[in-house]
Every structure is written in C-alpha cells, then in structure tokens.
C-alpha positions in Angstrom: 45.4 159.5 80.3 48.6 157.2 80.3 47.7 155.9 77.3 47.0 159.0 75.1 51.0 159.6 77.0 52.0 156.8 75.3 50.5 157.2 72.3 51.9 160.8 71.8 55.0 159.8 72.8 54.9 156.8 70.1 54.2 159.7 67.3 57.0 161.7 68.7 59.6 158.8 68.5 58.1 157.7 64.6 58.5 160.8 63.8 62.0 161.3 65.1 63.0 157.9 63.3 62.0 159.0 59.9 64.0 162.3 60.0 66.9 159.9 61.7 66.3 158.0 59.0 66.3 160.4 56.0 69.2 162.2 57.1 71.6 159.2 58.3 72.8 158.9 54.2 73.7 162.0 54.5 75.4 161.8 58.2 77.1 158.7 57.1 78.5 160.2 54.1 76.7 157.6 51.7 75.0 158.6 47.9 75.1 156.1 46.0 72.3 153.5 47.9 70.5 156.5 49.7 66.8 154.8 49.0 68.4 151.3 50.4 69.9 153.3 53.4 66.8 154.9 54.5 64.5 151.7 54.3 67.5 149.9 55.6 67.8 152.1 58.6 64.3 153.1 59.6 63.2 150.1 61.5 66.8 149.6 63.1 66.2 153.5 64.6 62.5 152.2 65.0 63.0 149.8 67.4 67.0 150.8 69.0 64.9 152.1 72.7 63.8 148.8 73.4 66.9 146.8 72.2 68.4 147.6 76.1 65.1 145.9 77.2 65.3 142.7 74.8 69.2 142.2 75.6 69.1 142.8 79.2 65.9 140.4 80.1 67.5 137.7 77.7 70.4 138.1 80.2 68.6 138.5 83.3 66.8 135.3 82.9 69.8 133.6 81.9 71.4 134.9 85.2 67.9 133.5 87.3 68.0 130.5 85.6 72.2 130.1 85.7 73.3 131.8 89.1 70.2 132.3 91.4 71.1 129.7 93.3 71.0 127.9 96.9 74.5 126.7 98.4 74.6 124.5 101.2 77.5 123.9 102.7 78.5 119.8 103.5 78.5 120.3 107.3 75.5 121.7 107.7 73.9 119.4 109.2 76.2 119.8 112.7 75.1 123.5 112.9 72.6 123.8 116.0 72.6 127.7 116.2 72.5 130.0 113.3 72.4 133.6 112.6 70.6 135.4 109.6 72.7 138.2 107.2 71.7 139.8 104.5 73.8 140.4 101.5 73.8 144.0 100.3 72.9 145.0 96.9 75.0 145.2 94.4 74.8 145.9 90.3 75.7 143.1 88.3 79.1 143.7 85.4 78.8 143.2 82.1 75.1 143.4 82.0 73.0 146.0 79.3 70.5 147.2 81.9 70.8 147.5 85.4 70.3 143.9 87.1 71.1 143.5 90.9 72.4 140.7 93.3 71.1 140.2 96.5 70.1 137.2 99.1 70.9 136.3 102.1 73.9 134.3 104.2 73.2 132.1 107.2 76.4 131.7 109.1 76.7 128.7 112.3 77.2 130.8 115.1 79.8 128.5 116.8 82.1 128.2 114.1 81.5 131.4 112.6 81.6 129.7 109.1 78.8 130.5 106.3 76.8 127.3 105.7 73.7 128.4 103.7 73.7 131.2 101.0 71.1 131.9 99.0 71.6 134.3 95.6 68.3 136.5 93.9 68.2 138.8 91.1 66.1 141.8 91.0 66.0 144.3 87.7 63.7 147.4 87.4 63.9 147.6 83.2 66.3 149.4 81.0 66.2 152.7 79.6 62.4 153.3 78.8 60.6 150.7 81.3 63.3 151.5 84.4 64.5 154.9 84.1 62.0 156.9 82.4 59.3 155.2 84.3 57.1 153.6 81.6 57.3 150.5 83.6 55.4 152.5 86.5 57.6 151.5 89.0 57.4 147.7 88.1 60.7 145.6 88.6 61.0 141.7 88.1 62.4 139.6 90.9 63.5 135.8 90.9 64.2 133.5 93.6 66.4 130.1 93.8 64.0 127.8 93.0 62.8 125.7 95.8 64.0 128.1 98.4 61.6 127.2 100.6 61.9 123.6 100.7 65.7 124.1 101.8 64.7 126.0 104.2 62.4 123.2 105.6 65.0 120.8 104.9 67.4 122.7 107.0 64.7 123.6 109.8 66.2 127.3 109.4 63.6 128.6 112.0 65.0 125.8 114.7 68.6 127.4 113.7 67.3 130.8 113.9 65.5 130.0 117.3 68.4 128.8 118.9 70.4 131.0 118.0 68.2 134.1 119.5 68.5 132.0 122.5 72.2 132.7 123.7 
C-alpha cells in the first residue's frame, strides 16, 4: 500500500513539474528561448524536493565526521568521583534541514569542573523524508568515534560509582 502512495504521489509531483515547467517562460517573462527554458527547467523542478535532503546529509556528515567529537580534559586523570549530565538538544545554525546537537558532560564532583564531554548529531530528514514522513519515522544518528573505548580508558563506571557513593 505504501508503495502504490509513493508511486501516486510520484505521478502527482511529474506532473506538477511539467506544468511548472511549461509555464515558468511565461512567469519569468522570457520568449525568445521558451523551448530551451522548458527543457532547461524541467529536471531542475524535477528534482528541487530532494535538493534539502542531498545538501543537508552532505552537511550532516561533514558535521559527524568534523565536530562529533570526545574532549577530555588534561587533568582528568586526578578525578576520583564524577557525576553524569546530559546536554540538552538543540538545532544546529546554518544548516538546510533540521540537524541536532546533543551528548553528554561528565563533571569531577570535587572541583565542580567539566572533564569529559562527548558531542553526537542526530537528524530526522529534510522536507519530504523528516517532515512529511516518507522517512517513516527513520532519523540518522552518529556517535564520536571510539566512544566507548574512552570510556574504558577513563573507567567512567568507577567515576560514576564513586560518585553515587557520597
């Protein structure tokens, strides 16, 4: 059933781009080229509801790959009790579809001082796939890479432990 949706909804939109098409010469004011306008302009209407998708992923993997990151702060290794927060979630300027920032903060609980943070990305699509739902409620996530292993590296359940303790 979804996919006779999206098939009639892909005849609706074709349709809609050839009479976007036909009449933008006449919109724009243009007679002369008409014939080059048209051809010209029909695949740009074609494909313009997925150019929000194909910009914004472009950018939300350059912000994984860029700014989803771990920072560790130099003295972390004299924290011996530590206390978890997470970072609320926030959209992202500047970006073409919605992309949020996340992650979470540890902060030594004796100095009161952040000494781990940990940044993640999370997007659920851009105008067709997020907010008209032809994503079906599908988002993409990413991590730091090798979270985990500073995590181990940092024995952040020992932290956490003792810091639960007092």
């Amino acid at each position: 059933m979804i996919g006779l949706l999206f098939l009639f909804g892909a005849g609706i939109w074709l349709i809609l781009a050839v009479v976007i098409s036909v009449n933008m010469p006449r919109w724009l004011g243009v007679t002369k080229h008409y014939t080059r306008v048209v051809l010209l302009s029909f695949p740009l209407v074609l494909v313009a509801p997925f150019t929000d998708e194909v910009i914004g992923r472009f950018q939300f993997y350059r912000l994984c790959a860029n700014e989803a990151v771990v920072t560790i702060s130099p003295t972390w290794s004299e924290v011996k009790r530590a206390k978890m927060y997470s970072r609320t979630r926030t959209e992202v300027d500047h970006s073409i579809m919605p992309i949020y920032s996340s992650g979470s903060e540890f902060v030594d609980i004796d100095t009161g001082k952040i000494f781990f943070r940990a940044t993640n990305f999370s997007t659920n699509g851009g105008l067709l796939i997020g907010r008209l739902g032809l994503g079906l409620g599908n988002s993409s996530q990413c991590l730091p890479k090798d979270l985990n292993n500073f995590y181990r590296s940092i024995n952040i359940d020992r932290l956490l432990e003792h810091g639960k303790d007092k």
